[in-house]
N, C-alpha and C positions, 0 to 999 in steps of 0.2 A: 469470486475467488476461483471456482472452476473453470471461468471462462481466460483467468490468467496463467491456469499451472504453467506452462509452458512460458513465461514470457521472464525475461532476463532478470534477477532483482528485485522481482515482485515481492510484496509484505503484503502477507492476508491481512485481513479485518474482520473484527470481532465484533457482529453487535450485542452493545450492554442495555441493561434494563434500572430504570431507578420508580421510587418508591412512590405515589402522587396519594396524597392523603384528600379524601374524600371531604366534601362539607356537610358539618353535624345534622342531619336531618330526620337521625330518631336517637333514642338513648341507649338502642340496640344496637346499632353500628357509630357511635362517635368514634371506637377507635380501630372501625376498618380504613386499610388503604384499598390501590388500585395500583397495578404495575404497568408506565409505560417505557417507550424506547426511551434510553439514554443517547448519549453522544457514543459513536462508532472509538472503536481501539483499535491500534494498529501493532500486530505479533509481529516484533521486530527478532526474531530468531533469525541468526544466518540460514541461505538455502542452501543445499550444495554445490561446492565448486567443481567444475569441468576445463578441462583443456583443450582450448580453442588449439592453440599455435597459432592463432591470427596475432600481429604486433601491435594493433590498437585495439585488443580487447582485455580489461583491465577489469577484476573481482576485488574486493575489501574485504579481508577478512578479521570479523571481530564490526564494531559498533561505528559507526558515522555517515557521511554523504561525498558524492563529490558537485562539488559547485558548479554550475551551468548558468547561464546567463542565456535570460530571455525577455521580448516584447512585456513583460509583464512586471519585470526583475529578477533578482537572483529566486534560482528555484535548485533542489537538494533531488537528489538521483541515487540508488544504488544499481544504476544499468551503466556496467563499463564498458558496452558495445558501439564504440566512438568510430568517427573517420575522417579521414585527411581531407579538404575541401584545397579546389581550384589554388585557391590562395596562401594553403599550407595551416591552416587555422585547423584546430582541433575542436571536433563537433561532434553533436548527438546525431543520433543517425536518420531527427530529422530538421536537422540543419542547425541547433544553438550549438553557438562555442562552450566550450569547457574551459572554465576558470583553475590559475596555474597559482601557486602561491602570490606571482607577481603580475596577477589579471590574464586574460585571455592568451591561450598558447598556441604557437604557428611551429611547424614543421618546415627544414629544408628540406631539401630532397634529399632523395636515398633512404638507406634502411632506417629502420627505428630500434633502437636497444634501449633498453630500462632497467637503471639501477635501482636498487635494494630498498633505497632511503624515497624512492618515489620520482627522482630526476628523469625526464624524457630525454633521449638525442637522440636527431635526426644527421646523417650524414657524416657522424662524427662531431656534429656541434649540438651545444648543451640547448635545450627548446623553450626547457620549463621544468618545473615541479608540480605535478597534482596535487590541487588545493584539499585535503578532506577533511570534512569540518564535523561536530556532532553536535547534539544540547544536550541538556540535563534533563530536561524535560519534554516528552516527546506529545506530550497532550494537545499542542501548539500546532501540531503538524494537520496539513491539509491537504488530500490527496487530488492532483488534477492530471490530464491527460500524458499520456506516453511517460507514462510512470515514476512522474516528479510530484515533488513535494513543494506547499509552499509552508512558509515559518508563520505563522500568528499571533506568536505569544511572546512574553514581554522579554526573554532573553536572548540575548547575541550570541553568535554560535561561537565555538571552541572549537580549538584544536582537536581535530582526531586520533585516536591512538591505534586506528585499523593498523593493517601490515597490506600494503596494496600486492597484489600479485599480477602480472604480465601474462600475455597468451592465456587468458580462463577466462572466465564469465560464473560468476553466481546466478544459481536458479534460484527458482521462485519456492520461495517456502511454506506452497498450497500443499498438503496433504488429497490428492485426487481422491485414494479411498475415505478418508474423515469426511472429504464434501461432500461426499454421495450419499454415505452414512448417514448424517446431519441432515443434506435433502432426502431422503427418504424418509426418517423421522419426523420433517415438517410436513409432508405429503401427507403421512398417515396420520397425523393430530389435524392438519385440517379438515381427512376425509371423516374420521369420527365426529367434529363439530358440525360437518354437514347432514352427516346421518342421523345427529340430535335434534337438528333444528329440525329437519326433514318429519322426525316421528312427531315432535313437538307440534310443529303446523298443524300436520295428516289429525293428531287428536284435536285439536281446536278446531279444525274445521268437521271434524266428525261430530264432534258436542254440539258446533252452531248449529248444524244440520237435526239433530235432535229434538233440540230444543225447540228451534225453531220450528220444526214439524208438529211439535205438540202444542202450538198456542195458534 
C-alpha cells in the first residue's frame, strides 16, 4: 500500500484473518481454535480528485471501473490516466485500449472535449462513450499489474452509476500516515516476539547447561 500512495486510482488492501479450529488432541483444548490469513480485501473508498487540465485524464467519481481490454481479456481500472496512440485508439498508458460502450475508442485529430453524460469528441466528431461498469460483489476482484483488476466471480458486471470527470485524476486511497502507523505497530510486535523467543532459548540453553554439568 505504501509503496502505491502516489499512483493514480490505487485501492489499498486489507488483510483479513479467519478462524482454523484445531484437531481434538486433549479435552483441554477441544474447543481451542488458531487464527490464520484470510483472503485479502480490497477498501474500495474513493481517493481524492485532482485537476490535471490534461484532456485524456478522466476520475470516477462515486463506485465502478472503466474497461480496458487486454492479452489476457477484459480487465477493470480506476486509473483514468489514458493516451492517444499513433492510430488514434484510446489507451492505458501502457498501451491497452480502453473499452467505449460500443468497444474500443479511436480519436480523430484535434482537440478532445468531454461531455457530462461520458461521450468523447475528437475534432468535433463524436469517438465514443466510456464504458464504466461495477458488480455487486467486489469479493471476485483480483488485483494484477498497472493497477487493474481482474473479475473471478460468477457475476456479469453492470452498469455503473459513477459521474465520470474530464481533466482529474483520482489518487490513491492509501493513508501514508495509517501505513506507517500499522508498520510500525508490526515492527514492534515482531521485535517483542523475538525478544521472547530470544529470553526463552537463552533459559533453555542455561538449564541444558546445568544440568548437564551436574551428571
Amino acid at each position: 500500500n505504501l509503496a502505491n500512495v502516489n499512483t493514480s486510482g490505487y485501492k489499498s488492501e486489507r488483510v483479513t484473518t479467519i478462524a482454523a479450529e484445531r484437531p481434538d488432541f486433549s479435552q483441554a483444548l477441544q474447543s481451542a481454535v488458531d487464527v490464520t490469513s484470510g483472503p485479502a480485501r480490497f477498501d474500495m473508498r474513493n481517493g481524492s480528485l485532482t485537476t490535471t487540465g490534461r484532456d485524456l485524464d478522466f476520475a470516477l467519481e462515486g463506485t465502478g471501473f472503466f474497461e480496458v481490454e487486454t492479452p489476457q481479456g477484459i480487465r477493470y481500472t480506476r486509473n483514468g490516466q489514458f493516451e492517444r496512440r499513433a492510430d488514434g485508439t484510446l489507451v492505458t498508458s501502457d498501451g491497452c485500449p480502453v473499452r467505449g460502450a460500443n468497444g474500443v475508442i479511436k480519436l480523430a485529430k484535434g482537440d478532445v472535449t468531454f461531455d457530462e453524460d461520458g461521450t468523447i469528441r475528437a475534432g468535433g466528431t463524436v469517438a465514443g462513450k466510456l464504458n464504466v461498469v461495477d458488480f455487486a460483489d467486489y469479493t471476485g476482484l483480483r488485483r494484477e499489474e498497472h493497477g487493474r483488476f481482474a473479475y473471478v466471480g460468477s457475476q456479469a458486471a453492470q452498469p455503473g452509476g459513477s459521474a465520470v470527470r474530464n481533466r482529474t485524476l483520482e489518487g490513491s486511497n492509501v493513508s501514508a500516515v495509517d501505513g506507517m502507523v500499522q508498520l510500525t505497530d508490526v515492527k514492534r510486535a515482531f521485535e517483542g516476539l523475538q525478544r521472547g523467543l530470544t529470553v526463552l532459548f537463552n533459559d533453555v540453553d542455561g538449564r541444558a547447561i546445568t544440568e548437564l554439568g551436574r551428571r
